[in-house]
DOBARO-502462 format. One record per atom (N, C-alpha, C): x, y, z negated; residue number from 1; residue in three letters; atom name. Coordinates in nm, 3 decimals. Example, Ala and Ser with C-alpha at 12.3 -4.5 7.8 and 13.67 -1.06 7.14 Angstrom:
<panus>
PANU        X        Y        Z    k    r   a
PANU    1.319   -0.569   -0.780    1  ALA   N
PANU    1.230   -0.450   -0.780    1  ALA  CA
PANU    1.320   -0.330   -0.780    1  ALA   C
PANU    1.285   -0.225   -0.708    2  SER   N
PANU    1.367   -0.106   -0.714    2  SER  CA
PANU    1.290    0.003   -0.787    2  SER   C
</panus>
This chain:
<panus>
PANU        X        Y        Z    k    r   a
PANU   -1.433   -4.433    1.352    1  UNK   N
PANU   -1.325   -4.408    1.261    1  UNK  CA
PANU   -1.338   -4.265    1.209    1  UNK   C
PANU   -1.301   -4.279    1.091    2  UNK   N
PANU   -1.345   -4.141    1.022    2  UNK  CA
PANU   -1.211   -4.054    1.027    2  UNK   C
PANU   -1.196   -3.899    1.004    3  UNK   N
PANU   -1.052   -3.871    0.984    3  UNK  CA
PANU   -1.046   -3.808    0.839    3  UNK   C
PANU   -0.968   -3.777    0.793    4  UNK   N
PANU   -0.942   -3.736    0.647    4  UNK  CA
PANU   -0.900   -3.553    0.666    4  UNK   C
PANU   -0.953   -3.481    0.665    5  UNK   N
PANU   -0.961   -3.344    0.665    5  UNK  CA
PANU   -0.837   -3.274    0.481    5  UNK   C
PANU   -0.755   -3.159    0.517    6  UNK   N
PANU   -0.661   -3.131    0.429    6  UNK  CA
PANU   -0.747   -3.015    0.422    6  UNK   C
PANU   -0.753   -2.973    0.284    7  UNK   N
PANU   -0.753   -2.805    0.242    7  UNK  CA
PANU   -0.644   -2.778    0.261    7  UNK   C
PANU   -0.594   -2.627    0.288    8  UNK   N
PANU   -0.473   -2.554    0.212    8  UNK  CA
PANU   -0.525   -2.509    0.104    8  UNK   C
PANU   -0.364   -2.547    0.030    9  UNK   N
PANU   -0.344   -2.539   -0.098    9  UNK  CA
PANU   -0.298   -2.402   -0.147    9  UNK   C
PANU   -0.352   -2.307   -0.078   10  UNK   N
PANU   -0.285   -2.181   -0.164   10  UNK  CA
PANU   -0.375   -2.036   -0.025   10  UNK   C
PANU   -0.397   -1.960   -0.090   11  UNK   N
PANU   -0.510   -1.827    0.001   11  UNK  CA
PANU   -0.424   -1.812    0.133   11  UNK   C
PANU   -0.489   -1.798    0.236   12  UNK   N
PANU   -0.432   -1.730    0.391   12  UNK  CA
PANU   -0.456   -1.583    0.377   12  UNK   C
PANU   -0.375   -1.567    0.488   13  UNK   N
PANU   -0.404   -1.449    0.499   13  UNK  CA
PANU   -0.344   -1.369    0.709   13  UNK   C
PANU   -0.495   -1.429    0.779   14  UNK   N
PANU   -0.448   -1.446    0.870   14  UNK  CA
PANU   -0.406   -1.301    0.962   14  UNK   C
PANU   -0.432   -1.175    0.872   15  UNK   N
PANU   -0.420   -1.099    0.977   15  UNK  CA
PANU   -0.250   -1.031    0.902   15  UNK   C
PANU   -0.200   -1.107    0.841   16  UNK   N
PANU   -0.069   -1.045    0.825   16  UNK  CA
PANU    0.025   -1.156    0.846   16  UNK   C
PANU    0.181   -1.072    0.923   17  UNK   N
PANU    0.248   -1.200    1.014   17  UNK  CA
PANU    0.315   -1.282    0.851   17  UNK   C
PANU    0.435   -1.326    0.899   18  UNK   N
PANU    0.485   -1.367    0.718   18  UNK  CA
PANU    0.593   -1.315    0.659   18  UNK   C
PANU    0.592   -1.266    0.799   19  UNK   N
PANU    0.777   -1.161    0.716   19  UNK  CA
PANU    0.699   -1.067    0.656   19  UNK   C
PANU    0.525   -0.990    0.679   20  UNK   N
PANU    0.504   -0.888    0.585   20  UNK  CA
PANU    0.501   -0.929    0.417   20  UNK   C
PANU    0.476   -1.099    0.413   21  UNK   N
PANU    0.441   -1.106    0.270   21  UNK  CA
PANU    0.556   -1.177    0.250   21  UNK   C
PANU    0.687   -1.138    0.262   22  UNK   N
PANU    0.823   -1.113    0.201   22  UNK  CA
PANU    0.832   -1.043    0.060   22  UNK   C
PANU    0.877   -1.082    0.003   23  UNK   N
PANU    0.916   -0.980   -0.122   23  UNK  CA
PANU    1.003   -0.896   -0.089   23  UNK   C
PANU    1.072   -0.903    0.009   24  UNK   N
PANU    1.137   -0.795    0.038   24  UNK  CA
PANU    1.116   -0.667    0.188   24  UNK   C
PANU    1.044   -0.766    0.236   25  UNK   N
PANU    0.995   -0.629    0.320   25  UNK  CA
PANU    0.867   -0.593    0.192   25  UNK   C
PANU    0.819   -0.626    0.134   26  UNK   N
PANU    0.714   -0.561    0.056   26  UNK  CA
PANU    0.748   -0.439   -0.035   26  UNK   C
PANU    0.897   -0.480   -0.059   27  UNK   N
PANU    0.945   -0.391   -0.160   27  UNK  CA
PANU    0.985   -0.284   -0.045   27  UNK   C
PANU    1.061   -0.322    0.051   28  UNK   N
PANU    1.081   -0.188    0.159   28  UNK  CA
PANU    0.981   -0.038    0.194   28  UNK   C
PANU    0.814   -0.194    0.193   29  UNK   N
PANU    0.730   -0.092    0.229   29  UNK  CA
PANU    0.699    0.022    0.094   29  UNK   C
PANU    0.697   -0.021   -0.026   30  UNK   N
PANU    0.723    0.060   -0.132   30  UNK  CA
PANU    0.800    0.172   -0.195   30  UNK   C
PANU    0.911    0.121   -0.114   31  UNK   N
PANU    1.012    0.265   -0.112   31  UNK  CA
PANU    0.990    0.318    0.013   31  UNK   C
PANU    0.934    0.239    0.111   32  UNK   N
PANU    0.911    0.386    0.251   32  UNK  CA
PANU    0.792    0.461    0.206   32  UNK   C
PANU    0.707    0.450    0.129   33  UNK   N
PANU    0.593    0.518    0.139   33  UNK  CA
PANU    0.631    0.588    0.007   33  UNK   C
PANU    0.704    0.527   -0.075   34  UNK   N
PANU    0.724    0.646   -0.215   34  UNK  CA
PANU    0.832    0.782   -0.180   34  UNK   C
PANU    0.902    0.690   -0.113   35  UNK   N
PANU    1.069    0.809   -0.078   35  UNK  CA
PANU    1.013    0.895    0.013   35  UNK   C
PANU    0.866    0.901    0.106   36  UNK   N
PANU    0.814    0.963    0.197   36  UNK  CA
PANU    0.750    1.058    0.122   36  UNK   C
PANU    0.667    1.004    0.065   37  UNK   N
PANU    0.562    1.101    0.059   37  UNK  CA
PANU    0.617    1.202   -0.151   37  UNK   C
PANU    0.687    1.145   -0.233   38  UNK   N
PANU    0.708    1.219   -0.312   38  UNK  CA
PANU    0.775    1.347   -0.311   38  UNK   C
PANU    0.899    1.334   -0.239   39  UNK   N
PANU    0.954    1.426   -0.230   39  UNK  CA
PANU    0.851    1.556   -0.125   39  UNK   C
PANU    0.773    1.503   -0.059   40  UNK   N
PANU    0.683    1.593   -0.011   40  UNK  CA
PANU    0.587    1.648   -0.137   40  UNK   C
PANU    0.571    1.613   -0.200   41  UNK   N
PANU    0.464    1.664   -0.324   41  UNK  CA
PANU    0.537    1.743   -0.389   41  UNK   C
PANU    0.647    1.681   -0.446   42  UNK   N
PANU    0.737    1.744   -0.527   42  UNK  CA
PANU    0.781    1.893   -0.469   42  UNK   C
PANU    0.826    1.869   -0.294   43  UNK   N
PANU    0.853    2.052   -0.223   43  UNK  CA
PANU    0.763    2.103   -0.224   43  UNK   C
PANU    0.653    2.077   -0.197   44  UNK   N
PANU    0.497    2.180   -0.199   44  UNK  CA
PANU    0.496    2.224   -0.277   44  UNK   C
PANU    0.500    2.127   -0.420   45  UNK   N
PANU    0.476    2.188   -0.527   45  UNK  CA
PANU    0.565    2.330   -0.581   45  UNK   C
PANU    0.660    2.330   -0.520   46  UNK   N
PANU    0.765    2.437   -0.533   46  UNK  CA
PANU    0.693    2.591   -0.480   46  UNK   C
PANU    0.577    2.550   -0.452   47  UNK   N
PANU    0.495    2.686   -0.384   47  UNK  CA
PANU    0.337    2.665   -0.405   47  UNK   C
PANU    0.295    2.574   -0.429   48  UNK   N
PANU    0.176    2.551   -0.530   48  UNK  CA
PANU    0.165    2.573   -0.648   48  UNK   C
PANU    0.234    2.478   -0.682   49  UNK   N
PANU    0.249    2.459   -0.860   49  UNK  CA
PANU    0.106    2.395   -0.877   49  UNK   C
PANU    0.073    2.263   -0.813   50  UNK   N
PANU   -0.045    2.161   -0.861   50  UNK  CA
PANU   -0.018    2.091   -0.983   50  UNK   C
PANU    0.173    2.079   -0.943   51  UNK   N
PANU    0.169    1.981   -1.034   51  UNK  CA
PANU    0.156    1.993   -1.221   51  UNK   C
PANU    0.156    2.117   -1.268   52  UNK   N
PANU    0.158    2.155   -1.367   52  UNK  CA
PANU    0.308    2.155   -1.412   52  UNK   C
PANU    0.419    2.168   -1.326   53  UNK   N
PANU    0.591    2.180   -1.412   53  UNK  CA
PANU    0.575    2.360   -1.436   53  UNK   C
PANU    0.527    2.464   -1.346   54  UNK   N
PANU    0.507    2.560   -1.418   54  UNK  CA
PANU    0.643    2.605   -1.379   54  UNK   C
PANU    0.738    2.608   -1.390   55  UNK   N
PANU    0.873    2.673   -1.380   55  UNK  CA
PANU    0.975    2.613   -1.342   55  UNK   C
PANU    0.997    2.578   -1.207   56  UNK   N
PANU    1.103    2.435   -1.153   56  UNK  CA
PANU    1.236    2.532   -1.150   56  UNK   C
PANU    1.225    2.685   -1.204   57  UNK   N
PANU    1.354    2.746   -1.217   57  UNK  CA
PANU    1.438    2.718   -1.312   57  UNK   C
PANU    1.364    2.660   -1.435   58  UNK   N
PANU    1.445    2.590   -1.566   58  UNK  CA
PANU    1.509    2.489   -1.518   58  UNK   C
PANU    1.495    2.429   -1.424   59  UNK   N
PANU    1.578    2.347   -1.355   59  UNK  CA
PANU    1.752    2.361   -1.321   59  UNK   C
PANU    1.748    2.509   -1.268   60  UNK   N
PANU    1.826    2.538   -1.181   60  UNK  CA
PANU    1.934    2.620   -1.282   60  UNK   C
PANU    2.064    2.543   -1.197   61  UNK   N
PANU    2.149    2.615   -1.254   61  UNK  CA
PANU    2.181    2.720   -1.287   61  UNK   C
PANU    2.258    2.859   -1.339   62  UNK   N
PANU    2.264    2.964   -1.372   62  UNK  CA
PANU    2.410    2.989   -1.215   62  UNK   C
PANU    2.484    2.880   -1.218   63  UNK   N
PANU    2.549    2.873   -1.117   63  UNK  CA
PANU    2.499    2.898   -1.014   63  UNK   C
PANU    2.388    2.822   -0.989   64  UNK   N
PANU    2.374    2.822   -0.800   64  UNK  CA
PANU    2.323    2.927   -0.809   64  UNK   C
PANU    2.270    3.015   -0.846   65  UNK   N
PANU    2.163    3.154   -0.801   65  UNK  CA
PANU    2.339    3.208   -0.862   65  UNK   C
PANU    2.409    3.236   -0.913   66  UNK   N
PANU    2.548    3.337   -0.886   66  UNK  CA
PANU    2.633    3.318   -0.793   66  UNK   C
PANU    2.657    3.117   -0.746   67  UNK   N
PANU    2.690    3.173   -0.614   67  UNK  CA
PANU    2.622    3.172   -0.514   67  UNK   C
PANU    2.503    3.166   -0.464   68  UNK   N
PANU    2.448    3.219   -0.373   68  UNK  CA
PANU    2.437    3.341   -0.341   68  UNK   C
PANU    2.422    3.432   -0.463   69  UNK   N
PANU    2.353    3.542   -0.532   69  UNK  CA
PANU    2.165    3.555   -0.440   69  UNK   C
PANU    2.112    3.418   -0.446   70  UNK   N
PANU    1.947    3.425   -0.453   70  UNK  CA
PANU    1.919    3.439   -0.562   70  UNK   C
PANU    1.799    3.491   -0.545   71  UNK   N
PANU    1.679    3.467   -0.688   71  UNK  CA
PANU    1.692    3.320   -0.725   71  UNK   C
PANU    1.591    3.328   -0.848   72  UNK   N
PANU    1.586    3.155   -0.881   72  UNK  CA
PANU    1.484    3.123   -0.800   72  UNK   C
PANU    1.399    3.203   -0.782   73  UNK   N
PANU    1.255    3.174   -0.707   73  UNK  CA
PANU    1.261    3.135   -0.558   73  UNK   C
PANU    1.324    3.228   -0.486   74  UNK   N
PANU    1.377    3.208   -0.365   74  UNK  CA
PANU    1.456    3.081   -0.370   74  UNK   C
PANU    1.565    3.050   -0.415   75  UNK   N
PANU    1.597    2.887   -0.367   75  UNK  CA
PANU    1.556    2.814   -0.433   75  UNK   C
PANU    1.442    2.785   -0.489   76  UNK   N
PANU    1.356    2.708   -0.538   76  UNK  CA
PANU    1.308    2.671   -0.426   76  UNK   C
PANU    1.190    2.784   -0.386   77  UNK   N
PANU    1.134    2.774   -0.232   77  UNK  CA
PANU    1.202    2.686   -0.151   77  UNK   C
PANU    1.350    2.729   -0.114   78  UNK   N
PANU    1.468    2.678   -0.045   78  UNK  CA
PANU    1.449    2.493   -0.045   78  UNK   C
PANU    1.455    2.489   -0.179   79  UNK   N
PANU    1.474    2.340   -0.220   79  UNK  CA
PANU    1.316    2.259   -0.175   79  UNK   C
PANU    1.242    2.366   -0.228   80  UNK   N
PANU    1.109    2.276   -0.157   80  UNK  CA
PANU    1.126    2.224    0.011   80  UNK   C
PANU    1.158    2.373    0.075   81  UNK   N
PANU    1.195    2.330    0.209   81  UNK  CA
PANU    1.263    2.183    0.232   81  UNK   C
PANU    1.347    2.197    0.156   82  UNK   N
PANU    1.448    2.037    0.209   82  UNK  CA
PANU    1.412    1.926    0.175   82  UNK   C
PANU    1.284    1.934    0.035   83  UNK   N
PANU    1.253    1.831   -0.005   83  UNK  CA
PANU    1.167    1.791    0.078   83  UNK   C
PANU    1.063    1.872    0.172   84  UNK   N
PANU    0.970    1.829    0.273   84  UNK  CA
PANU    1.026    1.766    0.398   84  UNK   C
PANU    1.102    1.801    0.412   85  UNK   N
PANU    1.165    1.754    0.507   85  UNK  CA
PANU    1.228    1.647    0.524   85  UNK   C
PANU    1.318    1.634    0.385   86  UNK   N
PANU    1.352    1.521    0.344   86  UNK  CA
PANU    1.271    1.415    0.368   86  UNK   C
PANU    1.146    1.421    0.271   87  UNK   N
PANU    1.003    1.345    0.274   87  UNK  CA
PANU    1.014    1.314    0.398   87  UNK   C
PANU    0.965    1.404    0.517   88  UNK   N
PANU    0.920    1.327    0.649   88  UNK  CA
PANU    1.031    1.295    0.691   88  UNK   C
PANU    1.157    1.293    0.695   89  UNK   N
PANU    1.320    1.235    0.772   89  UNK  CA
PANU    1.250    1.095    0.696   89  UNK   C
PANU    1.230    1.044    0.589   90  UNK   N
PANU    1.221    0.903    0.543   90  UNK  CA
PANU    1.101    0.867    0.615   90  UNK   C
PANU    1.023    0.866    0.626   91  UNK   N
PANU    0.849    0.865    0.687   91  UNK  CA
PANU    0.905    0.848    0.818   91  UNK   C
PANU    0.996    0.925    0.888   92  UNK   N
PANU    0.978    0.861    1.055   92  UNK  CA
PANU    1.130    0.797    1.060   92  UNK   C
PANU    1.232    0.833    0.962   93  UNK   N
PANU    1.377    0.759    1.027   93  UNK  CA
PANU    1.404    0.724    0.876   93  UNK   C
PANU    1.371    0.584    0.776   94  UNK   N
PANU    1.419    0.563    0.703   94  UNK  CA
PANU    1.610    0.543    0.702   94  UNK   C
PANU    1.601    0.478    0.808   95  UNK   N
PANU    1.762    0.467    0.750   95  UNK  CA
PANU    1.852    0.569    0.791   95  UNK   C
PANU    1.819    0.679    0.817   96  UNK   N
PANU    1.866    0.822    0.807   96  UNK  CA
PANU    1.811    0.852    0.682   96  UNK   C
PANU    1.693    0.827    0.659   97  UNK   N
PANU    1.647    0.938    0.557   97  UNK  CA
PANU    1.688    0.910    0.402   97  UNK   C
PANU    1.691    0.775    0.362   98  UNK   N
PANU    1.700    0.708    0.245   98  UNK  CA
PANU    1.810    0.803    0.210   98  UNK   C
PANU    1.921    0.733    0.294   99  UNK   N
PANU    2.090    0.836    0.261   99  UNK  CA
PANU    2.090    1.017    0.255   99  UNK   C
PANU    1.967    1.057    0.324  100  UNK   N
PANU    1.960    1.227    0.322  100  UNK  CA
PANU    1.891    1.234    0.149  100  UNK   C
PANU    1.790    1.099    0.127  101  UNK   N
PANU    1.755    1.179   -0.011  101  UNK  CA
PANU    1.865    1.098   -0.131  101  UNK   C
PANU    1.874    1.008   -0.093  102  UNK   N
PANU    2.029    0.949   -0.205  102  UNK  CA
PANU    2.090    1.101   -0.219  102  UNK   C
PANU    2.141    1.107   -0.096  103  UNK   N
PANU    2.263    1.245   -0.134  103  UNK  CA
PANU    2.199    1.377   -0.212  103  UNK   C
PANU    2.094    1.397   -0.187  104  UNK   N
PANU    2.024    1.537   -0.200  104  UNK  CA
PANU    1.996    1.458   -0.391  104  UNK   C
PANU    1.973    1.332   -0.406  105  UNK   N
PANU    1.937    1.305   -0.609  105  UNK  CA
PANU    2.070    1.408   -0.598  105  UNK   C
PANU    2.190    1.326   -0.605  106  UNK   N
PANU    2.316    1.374   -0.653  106  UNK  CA
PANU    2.368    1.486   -0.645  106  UNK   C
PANU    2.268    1.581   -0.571  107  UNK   N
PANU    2.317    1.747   -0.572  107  UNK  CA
PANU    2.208    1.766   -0.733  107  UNK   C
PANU    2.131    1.744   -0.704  108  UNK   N
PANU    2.004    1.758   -0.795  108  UNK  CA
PANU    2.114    1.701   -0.967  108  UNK   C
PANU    2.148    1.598   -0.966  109  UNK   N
PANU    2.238    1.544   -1.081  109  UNK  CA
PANU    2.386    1.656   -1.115  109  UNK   C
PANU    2.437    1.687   -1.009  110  UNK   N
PANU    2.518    1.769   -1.057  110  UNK  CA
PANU    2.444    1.858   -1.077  110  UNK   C
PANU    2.398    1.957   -1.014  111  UNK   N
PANU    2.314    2.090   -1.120  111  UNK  CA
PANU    2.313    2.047   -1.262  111  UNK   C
PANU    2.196    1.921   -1.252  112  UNK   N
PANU    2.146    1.920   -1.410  112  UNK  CA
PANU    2.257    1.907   -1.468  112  UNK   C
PANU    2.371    1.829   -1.467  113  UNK   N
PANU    2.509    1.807   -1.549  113  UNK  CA
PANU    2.575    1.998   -1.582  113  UNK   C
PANU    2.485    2.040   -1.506  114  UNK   N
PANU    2.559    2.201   -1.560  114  UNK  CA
PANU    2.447    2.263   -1.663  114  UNK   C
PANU    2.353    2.221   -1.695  115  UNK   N
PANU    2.247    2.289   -1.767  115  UNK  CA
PANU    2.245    2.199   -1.887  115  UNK   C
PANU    2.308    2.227   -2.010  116  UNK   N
PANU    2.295    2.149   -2.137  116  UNK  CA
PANU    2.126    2.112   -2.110  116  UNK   C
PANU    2.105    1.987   -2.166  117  UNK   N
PANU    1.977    1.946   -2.239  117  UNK  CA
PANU    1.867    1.864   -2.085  117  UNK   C
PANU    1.936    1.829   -2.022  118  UNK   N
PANU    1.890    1.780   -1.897  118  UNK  CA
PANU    1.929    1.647   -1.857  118  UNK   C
PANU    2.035    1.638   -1.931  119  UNK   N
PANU    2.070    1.511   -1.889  119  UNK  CA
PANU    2.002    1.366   -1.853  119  UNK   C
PANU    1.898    1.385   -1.949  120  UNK   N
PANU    1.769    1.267   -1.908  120  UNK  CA
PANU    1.771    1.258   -1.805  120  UNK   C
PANU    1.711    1.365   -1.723  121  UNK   N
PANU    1.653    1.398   -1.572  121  UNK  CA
PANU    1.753    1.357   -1.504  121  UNK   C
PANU    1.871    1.373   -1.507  122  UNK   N
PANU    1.993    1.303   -1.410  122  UNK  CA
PANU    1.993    1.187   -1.445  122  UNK   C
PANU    1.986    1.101   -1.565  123  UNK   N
PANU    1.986    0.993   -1.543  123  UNK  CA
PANU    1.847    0.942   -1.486  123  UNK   C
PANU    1.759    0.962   -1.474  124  UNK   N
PANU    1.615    0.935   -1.436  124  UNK  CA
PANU    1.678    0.957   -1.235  124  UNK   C
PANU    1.670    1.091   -1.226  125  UNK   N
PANU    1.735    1.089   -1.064  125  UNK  CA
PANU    1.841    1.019   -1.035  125  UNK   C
PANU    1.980    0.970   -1.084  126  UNK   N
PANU    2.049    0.862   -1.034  126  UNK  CA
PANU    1.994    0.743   -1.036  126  UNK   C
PANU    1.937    0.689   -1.118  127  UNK   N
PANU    1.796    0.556   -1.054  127  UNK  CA
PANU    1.752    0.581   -0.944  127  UNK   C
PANU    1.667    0.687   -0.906  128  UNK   N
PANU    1.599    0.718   -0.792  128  UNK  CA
PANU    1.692    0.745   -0.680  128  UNK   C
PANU    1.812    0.750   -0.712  129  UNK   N
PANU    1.889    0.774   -0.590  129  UNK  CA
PANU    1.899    0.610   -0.549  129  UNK   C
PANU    1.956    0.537   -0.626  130  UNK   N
PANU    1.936    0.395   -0.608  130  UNK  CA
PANU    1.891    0.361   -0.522  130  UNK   C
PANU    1.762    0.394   -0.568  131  UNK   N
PANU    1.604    0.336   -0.476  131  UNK  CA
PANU    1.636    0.393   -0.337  131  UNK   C
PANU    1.712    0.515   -0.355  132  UNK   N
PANU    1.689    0.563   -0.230  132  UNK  CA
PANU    1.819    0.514   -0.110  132  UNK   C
PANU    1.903    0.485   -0.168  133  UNK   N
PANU    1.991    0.387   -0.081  133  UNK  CA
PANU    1.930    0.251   -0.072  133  UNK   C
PANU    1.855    0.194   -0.124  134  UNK   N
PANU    1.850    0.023   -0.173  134  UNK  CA
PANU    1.691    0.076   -0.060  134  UNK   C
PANU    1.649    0.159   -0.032  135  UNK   N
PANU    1.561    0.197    0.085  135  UNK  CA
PANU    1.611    0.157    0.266  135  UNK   C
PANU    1.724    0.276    0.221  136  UNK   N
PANU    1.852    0.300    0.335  136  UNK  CA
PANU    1.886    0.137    0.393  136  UNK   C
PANU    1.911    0.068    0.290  137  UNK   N
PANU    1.949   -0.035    0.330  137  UNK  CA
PANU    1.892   -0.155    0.405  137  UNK   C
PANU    1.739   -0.122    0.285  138  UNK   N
PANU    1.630   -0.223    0.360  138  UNK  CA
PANU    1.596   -0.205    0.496  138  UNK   C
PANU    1.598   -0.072    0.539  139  UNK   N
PANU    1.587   -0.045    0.627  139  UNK  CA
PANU    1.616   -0.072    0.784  139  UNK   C
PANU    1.740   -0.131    0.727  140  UNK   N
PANU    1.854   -0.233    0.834  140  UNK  CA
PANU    1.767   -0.309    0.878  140  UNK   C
PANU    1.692   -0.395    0.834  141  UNK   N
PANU    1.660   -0.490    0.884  141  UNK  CA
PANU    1.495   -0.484    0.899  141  UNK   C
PANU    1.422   -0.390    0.827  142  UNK   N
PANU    1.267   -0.380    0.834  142  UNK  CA
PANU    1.260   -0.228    0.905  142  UNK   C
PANU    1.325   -0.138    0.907  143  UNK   N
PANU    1.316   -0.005    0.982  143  UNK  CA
PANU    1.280    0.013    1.107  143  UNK   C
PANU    1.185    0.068    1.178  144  UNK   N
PANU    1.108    0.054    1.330  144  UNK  CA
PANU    1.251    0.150    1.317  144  UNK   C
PANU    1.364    0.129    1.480  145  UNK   N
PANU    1.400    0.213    1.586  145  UNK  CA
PANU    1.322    0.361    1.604  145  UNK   C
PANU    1.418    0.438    1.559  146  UNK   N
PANU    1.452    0.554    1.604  146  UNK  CA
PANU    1.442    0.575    1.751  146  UNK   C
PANU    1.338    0.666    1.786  147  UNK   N
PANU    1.338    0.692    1.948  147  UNK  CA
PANU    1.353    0.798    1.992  147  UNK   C
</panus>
């Protein structure tokens, strides 16, 4: 007696489990590795300058350097600091970190709301804050434990 042998009907893929080829842990892994590692480029760059912005002080309010009374340069620096950090808080504790860089767009959005002619950029960073809660969130359920 003979037996009748089935193809599968569609590619394997045996070394990944199936919750990885989720559309939604896929999208998770997309915002853990973007919300990680940009804001790390972006703070370096605050003391490099690879990226070619050239002057991330045009950024900055005329406010925050009066009440601080820093330079613009100096909490620029400042801001790089938090943005690196930021970066790695998402990289090892997304669902801490998502909400540290959500909150940190919306400092970034109010500034720009004080500097006529910026407004783009806040609306461009309240998207990205989005992402960065809609990270936070995924996180619930795809996030390795905090140890």
């Amino acid at each position: 007696m003979t037996r009748a042998t089935v193809a599968t009907t569609g590619p394997t893929f045996p070394a990944l489990s199936t919750g990885a080829m989720t559309p939604a842990y896929q999208a998770y892994e997309i915002l853990h590795i973007g919300f990680a590692v940009l804001p790390i480029i972006a703070g370096l760059d605050k003391f490099m300058h690879f990226l070619g912005v050239g002057n991330w002080e045009m950024y900055l309010s005329p406010l925050a350097t009066r009440t601080t009374g820093l330079e613009a340069a100096t909490f620029m620096h400042m801001v790089g600091v938090i943005e690196v950090v930021a970066g790695l808080l998402v990289a090892f504790w997304p669902r801490v970190g998502g909400y540290v860089v959500m909150l940190w767009l919306w400092g970034i959005i109010v500034n720009l709301f004080l500097i006529p002619g910026f407004f783009d950029i806040a609306l461009r960073d309240f998207g990205l804050s989005l992402g960065a809660l809609a990270l936070a969130r995924l996180s619930e359920n795809y996030g390795r434990p905090f140890h």
